[in-house]
C-alpha positions in Angstrom: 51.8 41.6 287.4 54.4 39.6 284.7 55.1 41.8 281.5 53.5 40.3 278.5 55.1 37.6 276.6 54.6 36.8 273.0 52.4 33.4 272.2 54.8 31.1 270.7 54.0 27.2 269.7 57.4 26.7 267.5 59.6 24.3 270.1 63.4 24.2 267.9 63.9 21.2 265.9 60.3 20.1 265.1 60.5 21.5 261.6 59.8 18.2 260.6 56.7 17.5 262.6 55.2 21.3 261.3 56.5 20.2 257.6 54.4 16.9 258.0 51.3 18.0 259.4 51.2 21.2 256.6 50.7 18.0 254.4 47.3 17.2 256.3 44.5 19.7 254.3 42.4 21.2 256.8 45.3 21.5 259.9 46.5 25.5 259.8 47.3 27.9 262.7 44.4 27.2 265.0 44.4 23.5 265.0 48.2 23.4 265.1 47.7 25.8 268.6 45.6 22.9 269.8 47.5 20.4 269.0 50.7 22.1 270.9 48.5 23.0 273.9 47.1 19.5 274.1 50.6 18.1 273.6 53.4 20.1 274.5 55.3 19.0 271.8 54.0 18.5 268.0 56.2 15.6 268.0 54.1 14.0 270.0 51.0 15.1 268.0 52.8 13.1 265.1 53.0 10.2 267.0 49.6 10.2 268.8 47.0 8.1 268.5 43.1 8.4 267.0 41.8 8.6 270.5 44.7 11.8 271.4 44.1 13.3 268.6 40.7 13.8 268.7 40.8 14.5 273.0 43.2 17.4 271.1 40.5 18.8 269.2 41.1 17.4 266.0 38.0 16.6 263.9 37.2 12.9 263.0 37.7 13.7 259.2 41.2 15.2 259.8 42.5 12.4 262.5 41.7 9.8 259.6 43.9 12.2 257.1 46.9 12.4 259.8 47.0 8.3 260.4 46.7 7.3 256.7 49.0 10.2 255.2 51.4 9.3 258.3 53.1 5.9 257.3 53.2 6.8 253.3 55.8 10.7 254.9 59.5 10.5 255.7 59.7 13.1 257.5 63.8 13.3 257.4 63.7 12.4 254.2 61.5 15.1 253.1 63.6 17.7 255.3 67.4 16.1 253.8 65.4 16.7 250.2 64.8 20.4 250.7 68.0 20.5 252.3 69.9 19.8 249.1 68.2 21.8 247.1 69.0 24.8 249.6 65.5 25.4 250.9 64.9 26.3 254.3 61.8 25.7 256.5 60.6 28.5 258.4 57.6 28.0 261.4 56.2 30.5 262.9 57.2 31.6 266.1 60.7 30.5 265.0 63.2 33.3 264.6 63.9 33.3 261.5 60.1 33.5 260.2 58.9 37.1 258.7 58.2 38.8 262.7 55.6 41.0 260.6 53.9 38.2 258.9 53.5 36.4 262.4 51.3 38.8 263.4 48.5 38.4 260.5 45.6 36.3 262.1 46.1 33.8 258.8 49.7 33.6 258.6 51.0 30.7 257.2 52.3 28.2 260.2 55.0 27.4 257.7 56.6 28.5 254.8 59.5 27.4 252.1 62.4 29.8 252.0 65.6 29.7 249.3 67.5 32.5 249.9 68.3 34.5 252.7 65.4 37.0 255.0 67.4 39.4 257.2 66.7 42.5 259.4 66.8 44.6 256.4 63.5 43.2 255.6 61.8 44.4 258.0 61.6 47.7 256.4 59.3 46.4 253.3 57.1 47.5 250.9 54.8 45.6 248.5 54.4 46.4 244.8 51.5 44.9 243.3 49.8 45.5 239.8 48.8 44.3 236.6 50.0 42.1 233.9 48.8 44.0 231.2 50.8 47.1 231.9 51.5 50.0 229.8 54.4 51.6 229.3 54.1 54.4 231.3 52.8 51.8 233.8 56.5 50.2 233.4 58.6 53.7 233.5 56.5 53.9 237.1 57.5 50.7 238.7 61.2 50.7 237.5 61.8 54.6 238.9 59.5 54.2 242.3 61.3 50.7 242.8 64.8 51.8 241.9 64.4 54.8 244.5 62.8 52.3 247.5 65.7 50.2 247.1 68.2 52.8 247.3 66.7 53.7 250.5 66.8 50.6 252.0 63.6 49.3 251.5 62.7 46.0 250.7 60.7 45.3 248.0 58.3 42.6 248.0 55.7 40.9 244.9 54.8 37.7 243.5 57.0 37.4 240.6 54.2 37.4 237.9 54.4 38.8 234.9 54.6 42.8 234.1 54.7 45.1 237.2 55.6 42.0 239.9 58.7 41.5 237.5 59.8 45.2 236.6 59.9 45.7 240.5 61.7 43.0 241.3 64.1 43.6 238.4 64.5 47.5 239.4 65.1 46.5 243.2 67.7 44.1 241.8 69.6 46.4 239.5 69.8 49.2 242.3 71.4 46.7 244.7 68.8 46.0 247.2 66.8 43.5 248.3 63.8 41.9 246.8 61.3 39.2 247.9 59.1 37.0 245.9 55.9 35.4 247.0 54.9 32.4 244.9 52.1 30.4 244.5 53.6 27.1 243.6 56.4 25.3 245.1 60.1 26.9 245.4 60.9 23.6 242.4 58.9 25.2 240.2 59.2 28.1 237.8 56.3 30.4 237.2 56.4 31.8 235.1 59.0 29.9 233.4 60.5 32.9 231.4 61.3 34.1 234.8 63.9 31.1 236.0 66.9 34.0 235.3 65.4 36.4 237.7 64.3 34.0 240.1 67.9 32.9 240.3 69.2 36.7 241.0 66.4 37.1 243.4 67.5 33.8 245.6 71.1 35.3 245.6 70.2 38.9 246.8 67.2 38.6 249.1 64.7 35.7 248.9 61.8 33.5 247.5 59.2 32.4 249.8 56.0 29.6 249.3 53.5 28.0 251.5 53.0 25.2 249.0 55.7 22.1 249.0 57.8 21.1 246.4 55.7 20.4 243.1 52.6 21.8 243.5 52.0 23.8 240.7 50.6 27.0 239.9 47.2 26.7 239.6 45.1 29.7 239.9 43.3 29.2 243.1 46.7 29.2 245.1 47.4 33.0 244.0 44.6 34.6 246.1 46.1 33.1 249.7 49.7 33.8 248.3 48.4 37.6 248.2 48.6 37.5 252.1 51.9 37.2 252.5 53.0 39.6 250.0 51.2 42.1 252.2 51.3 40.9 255.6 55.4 40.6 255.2 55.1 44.8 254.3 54.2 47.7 255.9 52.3 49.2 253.1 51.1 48.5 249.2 51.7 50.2 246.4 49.5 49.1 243.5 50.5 50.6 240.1 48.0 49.7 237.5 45.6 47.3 237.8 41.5 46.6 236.1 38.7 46.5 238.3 38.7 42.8 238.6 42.3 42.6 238.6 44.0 39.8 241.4 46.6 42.9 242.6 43.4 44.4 244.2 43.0 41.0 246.6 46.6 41.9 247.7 45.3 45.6 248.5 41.6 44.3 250.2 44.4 42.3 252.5 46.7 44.8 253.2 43.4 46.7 254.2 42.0 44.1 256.8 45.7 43.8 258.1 46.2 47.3 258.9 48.5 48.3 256.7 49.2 51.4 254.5 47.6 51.7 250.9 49.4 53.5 248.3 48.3 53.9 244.6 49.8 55.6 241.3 47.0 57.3 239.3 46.3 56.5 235.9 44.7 58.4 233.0 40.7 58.2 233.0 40.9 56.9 229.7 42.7 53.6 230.5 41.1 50.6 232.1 43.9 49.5 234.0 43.8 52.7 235.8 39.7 52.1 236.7 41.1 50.3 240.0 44.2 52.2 241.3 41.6 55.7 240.8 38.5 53.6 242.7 40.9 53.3 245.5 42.0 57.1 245.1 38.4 58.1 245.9 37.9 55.6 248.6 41.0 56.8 250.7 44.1 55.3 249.4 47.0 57.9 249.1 48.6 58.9 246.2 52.0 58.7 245.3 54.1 60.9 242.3 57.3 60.5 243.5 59.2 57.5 246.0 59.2 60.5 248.5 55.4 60.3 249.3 55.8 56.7 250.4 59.3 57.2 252.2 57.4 59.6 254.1 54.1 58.0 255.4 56.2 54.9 256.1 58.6 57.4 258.7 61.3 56.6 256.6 63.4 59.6 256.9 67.2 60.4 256.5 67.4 59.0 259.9 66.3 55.9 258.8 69.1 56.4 256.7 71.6 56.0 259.7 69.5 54.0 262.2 68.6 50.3 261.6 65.3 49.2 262.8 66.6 46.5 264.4 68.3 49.5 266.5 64.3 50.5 268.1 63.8 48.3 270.9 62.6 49.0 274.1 65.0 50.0 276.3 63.6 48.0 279.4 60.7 45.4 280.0 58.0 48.3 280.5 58.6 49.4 276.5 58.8 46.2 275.5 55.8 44.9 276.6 53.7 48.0 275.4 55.6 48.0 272.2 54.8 44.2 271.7 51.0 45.3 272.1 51.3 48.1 269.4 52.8 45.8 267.2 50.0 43.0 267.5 47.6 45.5 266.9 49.0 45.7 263.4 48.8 49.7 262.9 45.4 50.1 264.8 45.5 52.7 267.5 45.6 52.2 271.0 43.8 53.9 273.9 46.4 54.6 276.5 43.2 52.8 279.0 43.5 49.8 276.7 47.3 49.6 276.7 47.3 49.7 280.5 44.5 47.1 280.6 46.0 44.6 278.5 49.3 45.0 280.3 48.1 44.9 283.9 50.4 48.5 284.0 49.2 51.4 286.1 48.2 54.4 284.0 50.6 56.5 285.3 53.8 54.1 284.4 52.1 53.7 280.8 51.5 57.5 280.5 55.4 58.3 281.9 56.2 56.0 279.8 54.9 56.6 276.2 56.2 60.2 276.8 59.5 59.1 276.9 58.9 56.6 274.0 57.7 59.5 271.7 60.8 61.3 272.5 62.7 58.4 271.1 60.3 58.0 267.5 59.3 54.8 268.9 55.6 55.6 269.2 53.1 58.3 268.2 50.2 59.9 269.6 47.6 60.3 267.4 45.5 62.3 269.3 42.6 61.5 272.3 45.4 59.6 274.1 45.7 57.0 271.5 48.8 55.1 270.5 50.3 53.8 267.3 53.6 52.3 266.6 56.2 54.5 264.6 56.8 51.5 262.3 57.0 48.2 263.1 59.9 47.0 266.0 60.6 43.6 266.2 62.0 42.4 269.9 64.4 40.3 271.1 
């Protein structure tokens, strides 16, 4: 039985043909699967005709939307554009897309990048909250921030106003990396007070955006922006934020992708604390110190020494039941499912995982179920 390979459409050089059909409303992950299936190449999914295209799968509505939007896109003229401007196109399945994202059922096929994404990043956290902060809501983010980045970890927000900017800014001015979701193309500044920061952000991690140059920031791309930030992290930490506040999307998404939910508590008395101490008493876990979140996210003073890059399977076997650990996103596996899904005996799987646990890679979490230690991205 072959050892499990990861799905993967992207086919190098076709930037392009991804960049053009992201143009075509309507064509996302799934349809751009069928097209590549049907295909073999999305190049040739560019140049296909009405009667391919909808053999592919594509609905009438969207093959009409591919042949007129078609002629009126240069596609190297589009790419030598983001070029100068220093903005890199990342598809999915291509290496140097976010591995974590990739693994979100919604992920983005494509997405703007100016700056730089590196293994670092795989160790990353989101910091989310809201716009209407109070000072002790600010002292909060800039101390918790300040001590992530020391330790290596990444910290990723959207760049809005109040807590989004403090951690960004903390990460910044403790030397480590930051990353910005936007929700408006990588040409535009939102907001515009924050051009400066955007600037030191580009130079010392990155900004990412689904959208293409010149869409603006209008308010109904922020919610699908709120993916990313928490699909590229292993957990959330939401530090003030109202009851109907937009942070809480990012945390509702971080919950349905599997991934950790941390919250600061706030005084009873303050209405920005109403939906950081709802989520207290639905589960989430609380955090006084950077050391509560270092901890449930395994990062010890190992972590300190070892890079994750370092925690790959040491031969196919690991590999391929890592690679299912991973896809399931922090949900736990039954050592009977693991076996199942990778056509592995149960003894190999059960020798196995012992030895993986040895090494931190894995965890059992009791009843013979499985769970990654943190995320591993393989070669």
């Amino acid at each position: 039985m072959p050892i499990i390979e990861e799905e993967n459409n992207y086919v190098p050089g076709e930037e392009k043909y991804w960049l053009g059909f992201s143009r075509v409303g309507g064509i996302g992950a799934v349809r751009l699967r069928r097209l590549v299936t049907y295909f073999g190449k999305l190049a040739d999914a560019w140049k296909a005709g009405a009667a391919d295209l909808l053999q592919a799968g594509l609905e009438p509505k969207l093959v009409e939307k591919v042949l007129s939007l078609r002629p009126t896109l240069n596609l190297e003229l589009e790419i030598e554009k983001l070029e100068k401007l220093g903005i890199a196109v990342l598809v999915q399945g291509s290496p140097n897309y976010p591995a974590r994202l990739a693994q979100v059922d919604n992920a983005p096929p494509l997405l703007y990048c100016k700056g730089e994404l590196t293994s670092r990043d795989d160790l990353a956290l989101a910091v989310v909250g809201t716009r209407q902060f109070s000072s002790y809501g600010k002292q909060v983010t800039l101390q918790l921030c300040r001590e992530l980045a020391a330790q290596n970890v990444t910290i990723v927000s959207g760049m809005a106003k109040g807590i989004d900017t403090f951690a960004h800014q903390s990460a910044l001015e403790a030397g480590g990396r930051t990353v910005a979701v936007l929700g408006c193309g990588l040409d535009v500044v939102y907001p515009p007070e924050n051009r400066a920061l955007m600037q030191k952000i580009i130079e010392q991690g990155a900004v990412l955006s689904e959208y293409p140059l010149g869409t603006q920031p209008e308010a109904v791309n922020f919610p699908p922006r709120n993916r990313i930030v928490s699909g590229m992290s292993l957990g959330v930490l939401l530090i003030e934020a109202g009851i109907k506040s937009g942070a809480l999307i990012t945390v509702e998404f971080a919950k349905e992708q599997g991934r950790d939910v941390f919250v600061v508590p706030g005084s009873i008395y303050y209405r920005m604390s109403e939906g950081p101490n709802r989520l207290l008493r639905e589960g989430a876990t609380a955090v006084t110190c950077a050391a509560d979140i270092l901890q449930d996210l395994q990062v010890n003073t190992m972590l300190d020494k070892v890079d994750v890059q370092e925690l790959q399977g040491d031969d196919d076997v690991e590999k391929a039941l890592l690679r299912l650990l991973n896809r399931s996103s922090g949900e736990l596996m039954h050592i009977d499912e693991l076996s199942r899904e990778s056509g592995l005996s149960i003894s190999v799987v059960s020798s196995t995982l012992t030895m993986m646990e040895l090494k931190g890679t894995v965890r059992q979490m009791g009843g013979m179920n499985y769970v990654a230690a943190r995320y591993t991205r393989l070669k």
